[in-house]
C-alpha positions, -999 to +999 in steps of 0.1 A: +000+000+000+012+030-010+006+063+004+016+094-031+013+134-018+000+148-046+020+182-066-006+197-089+016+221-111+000+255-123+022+283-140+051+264-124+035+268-089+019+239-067-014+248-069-047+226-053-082+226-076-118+219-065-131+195-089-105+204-113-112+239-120-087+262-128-100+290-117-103+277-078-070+272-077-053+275-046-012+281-044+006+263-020+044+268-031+061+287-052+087+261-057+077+227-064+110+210-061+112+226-021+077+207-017+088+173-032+117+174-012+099+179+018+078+151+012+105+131+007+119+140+038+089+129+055+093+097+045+067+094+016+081+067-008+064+078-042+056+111-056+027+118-076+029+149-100+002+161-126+010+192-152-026+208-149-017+237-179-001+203-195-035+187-193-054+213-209-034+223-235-023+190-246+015+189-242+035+193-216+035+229-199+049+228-167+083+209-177+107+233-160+091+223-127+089+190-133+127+191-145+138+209-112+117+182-094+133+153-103+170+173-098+159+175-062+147+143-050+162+105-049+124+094-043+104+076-081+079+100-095+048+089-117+038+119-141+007+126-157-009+156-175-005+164-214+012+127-222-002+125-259+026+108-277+052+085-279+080+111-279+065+126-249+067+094-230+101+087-239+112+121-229+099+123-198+112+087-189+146+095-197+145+124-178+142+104-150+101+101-141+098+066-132+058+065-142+037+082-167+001+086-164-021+091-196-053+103-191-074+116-220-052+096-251-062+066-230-094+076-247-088+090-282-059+066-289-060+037-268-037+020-293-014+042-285-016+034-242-007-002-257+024+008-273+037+026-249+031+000-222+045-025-249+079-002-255+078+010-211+071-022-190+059-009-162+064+025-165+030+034-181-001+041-161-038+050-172-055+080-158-093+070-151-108+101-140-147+102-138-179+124-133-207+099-122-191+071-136-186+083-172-145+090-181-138+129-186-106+145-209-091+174-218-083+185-180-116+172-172-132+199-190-153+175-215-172+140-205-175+116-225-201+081-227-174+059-220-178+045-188-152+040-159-149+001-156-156+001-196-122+023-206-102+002-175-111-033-190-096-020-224-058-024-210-068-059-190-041-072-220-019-046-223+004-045-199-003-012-182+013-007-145-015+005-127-048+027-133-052+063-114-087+063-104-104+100-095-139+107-089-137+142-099-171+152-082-151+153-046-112+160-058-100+189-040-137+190-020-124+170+014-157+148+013-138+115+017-126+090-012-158+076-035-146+039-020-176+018-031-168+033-068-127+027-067-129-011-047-152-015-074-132-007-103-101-028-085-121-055-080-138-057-116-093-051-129-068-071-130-049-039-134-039-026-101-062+008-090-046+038-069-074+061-050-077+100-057-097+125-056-111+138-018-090+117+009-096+140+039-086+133+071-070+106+091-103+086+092-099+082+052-063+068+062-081+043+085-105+038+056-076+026+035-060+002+057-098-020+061-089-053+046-113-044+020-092-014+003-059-041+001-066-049-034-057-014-038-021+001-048-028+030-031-038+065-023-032+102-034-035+126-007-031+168-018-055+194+001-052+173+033-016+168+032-015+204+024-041+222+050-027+196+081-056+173+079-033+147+075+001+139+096+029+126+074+046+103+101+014+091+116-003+083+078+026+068+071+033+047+100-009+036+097-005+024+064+028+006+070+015-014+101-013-027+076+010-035+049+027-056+075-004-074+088-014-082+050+017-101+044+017-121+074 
């Protein structure tokens, strides 16, 4: 189990959204790399990073940040946001990103997802993120009629790493992960399923660690970490305790 802080990357700040809209953006560093390497000096194991501008405009926006992220820290980052093509995969692996995430060409070109999983053995993820169980793109700003478990059983065969699963209805809102909808979607995938989108407090930690959530990779945690809802050491030491008991 596998607990990623979350860097959201606006105009080369670390920004937070509500629901993914740009213009409720909050700013919470004006140096991304100084907020990775804290994490990483909490002890956090993974980073997760997503190039919001990237997102919208297709292509990666945000890549100075990203750059002087991975110059700072020791710790693997999985990237998502404005991953489109094959070039831009290869880039950013060689760069150093351990994971990319794509999101909306998971949708338009799923033959590509397969070739880049094909080429990247696991170092390609699929971003799943939904509005009422129906996958949205383009930053979230268009939803289309493919549903959810529908677009995740497309790359059962292909080799892809793990699926980033957001409810978009409570990311950035602090109303608690949609866990009925993401155990779901991990139970009805082979493909492991990482949580986002609304983990609030140490209860949602709890949450996490029920031996129902196991089949889970993970979880993505941003406003909480962010606002103190969350303590690093005592997150981490929770979800570490019931990594331990599930091996036994």
């Amino acid at each position: 189990m596998i607990l990623f802080p979350a860097i959201d990357l606006k105009n080369g700040q670390c920004v937070r959204l509500k629901q993914g809209d740009m213009d409720q953006a909050t700013v919470f560093n004006d140096d991304p790399a100084a907020q990775a390497a804290a994490f990483e000096q909490q002890g956090f194991q993974w980073l997760h990073v997503v190039d919001l501008d990237g997102a919208f405009a297709g292509k990666p926006m945000n890549a100075a940040a990203v750059e002087a992220i991975l110059a700072r820290v020791a710790f693997p980052v999985q990237l998502g946001g404005g991953i489109r093509d094959m070039a831009t995969v290869e880039g950013w692996l060689k760069k150093g990103v351990r994971r990319v995430i794509i999101g909306t060409a998971a949708v338009r070109d799923p033959a590509f997802v397969r070739e880049a999983a094909k080429a990247f053995p696991g170092q390609v993820a699929v971003g799943i993120d939904a509005r009422d169980g129906y996958v949205a793109v383009e930053g979230w700003a268009e939803t289309s009629a493919l549903a959810a478990d529908d677009l995740g059983r497309r790359f059962e065969d292909a080799g892809v790493a793990a699926i980033v699963y957001t409810d978009i209805a409570r990311d950035g809102m602090l109303q608690g992960i949609n866990w009925d909808g993401t155990i779901g979607l991990a139970n009805a995938l082979t493909i492991p399923v990482i949580a986002s989108g609304g983990l609030a407090s140490m209860a949602d930690i709890e949450r996490l660690c029920a031996p129902d959530a196991a089949i889970l990779e993970g979880a993505i945690t941003g406003r909480a970490l962010y606002d103190g809802r969350i303590d690093p050491a005592t997150a981490l030491a929770r979800v570490a305790k019931a990594g331990s008991i599930a091996t036994i």
